[in-house]
C-alpha positions as CSV (number, residue, x, y, z in Angstrom):
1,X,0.0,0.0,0.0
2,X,2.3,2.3,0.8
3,X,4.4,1.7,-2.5
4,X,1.6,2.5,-4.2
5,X,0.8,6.0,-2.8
6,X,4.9,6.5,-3.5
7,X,4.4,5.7,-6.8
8,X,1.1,8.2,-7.0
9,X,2.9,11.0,-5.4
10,X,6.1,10.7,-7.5
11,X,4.3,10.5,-10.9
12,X,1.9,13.5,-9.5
13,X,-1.0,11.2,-10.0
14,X,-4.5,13.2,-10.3
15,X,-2.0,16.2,-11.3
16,X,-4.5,17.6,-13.7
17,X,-7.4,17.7,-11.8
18,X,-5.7,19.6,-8.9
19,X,-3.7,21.6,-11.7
20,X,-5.8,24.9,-10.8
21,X,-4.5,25.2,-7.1
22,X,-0.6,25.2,-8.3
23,X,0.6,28.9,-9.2
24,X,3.1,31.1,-9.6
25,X,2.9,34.9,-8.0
26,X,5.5,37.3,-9.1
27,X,5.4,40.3,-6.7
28,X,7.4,43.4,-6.9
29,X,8.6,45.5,-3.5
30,X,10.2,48.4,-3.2
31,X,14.3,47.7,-2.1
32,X,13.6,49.0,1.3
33,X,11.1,46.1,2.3
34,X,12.8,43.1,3.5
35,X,12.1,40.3,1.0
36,X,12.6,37.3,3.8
37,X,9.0,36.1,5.3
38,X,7.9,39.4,4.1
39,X,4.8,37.5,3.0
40,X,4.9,34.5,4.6
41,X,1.8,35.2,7.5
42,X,-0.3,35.8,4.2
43,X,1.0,32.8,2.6
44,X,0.1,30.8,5.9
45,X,-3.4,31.9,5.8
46,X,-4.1,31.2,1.8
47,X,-1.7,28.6,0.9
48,X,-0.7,24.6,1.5
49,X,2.8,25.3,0.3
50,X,4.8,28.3,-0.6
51,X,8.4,29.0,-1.7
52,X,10.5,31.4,-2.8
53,X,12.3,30.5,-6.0
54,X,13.4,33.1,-7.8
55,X,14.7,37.3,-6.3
56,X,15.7,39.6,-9.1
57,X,15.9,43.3,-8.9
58,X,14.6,45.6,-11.9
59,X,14.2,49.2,-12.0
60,X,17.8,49.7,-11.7
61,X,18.0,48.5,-8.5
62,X,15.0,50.6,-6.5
63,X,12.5,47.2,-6.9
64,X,12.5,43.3,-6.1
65,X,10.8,40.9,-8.5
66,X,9.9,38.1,-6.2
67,X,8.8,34.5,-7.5
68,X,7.0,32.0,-5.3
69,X,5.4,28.3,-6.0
70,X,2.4,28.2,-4.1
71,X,-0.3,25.6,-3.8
72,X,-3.4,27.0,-2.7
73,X,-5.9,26.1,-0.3
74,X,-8.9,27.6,-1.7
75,X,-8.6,28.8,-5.3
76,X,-12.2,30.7,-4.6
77,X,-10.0,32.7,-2.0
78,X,-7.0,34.0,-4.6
79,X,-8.2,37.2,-5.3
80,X,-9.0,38.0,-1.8
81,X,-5.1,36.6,-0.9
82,X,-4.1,39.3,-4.1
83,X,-6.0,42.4,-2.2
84,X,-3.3,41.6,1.1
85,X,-0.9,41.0,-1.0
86,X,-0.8,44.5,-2.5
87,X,-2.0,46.2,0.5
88,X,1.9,45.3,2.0
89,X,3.8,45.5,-1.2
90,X,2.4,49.3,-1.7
91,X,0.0,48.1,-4.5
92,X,3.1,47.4,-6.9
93,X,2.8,44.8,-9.9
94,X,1.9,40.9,-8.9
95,X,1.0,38.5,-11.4
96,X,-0.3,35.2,-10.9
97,X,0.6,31.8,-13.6
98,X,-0.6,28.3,-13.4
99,X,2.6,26.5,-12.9
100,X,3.6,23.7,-15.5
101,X,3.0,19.8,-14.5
102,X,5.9,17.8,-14.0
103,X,4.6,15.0,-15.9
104,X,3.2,15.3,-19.7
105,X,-0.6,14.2,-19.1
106,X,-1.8,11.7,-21.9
């Protein structure tokens, strides 16, 4: 049994289905906000899962562009977790993507 639920989780089995609660937000924040666990209570309260990937500045310097993977707990509750979001990143650009499967669906 417990083989079998390996091999489900490793192939992402059901991966499709669940497909909509995997995204990526890109949020930018001015350079004087600190970038660690800046957003992570939000994150807590919307999200199964969050990571930051990716930090790049842009706009010579004076921004961050951060990237998280997120899995979401309640994809009815994203734009609501958006509206926090840019109420602490001073209403700056975020963007939201579905993140690609790891396995090609038949």
């Amino acid at each position: 049994m417990c083989a079998v639920f390996l091999l489900y989780n490793h192939l992402d089995f059901g991966s499709k289905k669940n497909a909509e609660i995997y995204k990526i937000f890109t949020i930018t924040i001015p350079e004087d906000l600190d970038y660690m666990g800046v957003f992570d209570d939000i994150f807590e309260e919307y999200t199964n899962s969050h990571e930051l990937v990716y930090v790049k500045t842009t706009n010579m310097g004076s921004m961050f562009r951060l990237t998280y993977h997120v899995s979401l707990r309640d994809i009815a509750k994203e734009k609501e977790m958006i509206d926090k979001l840019r109420c602490r990143n001073g209403n700056l650009e975020i963007s939201v993507s579905r993140q690609q499967t790891t396995v090609s669906e038949l």
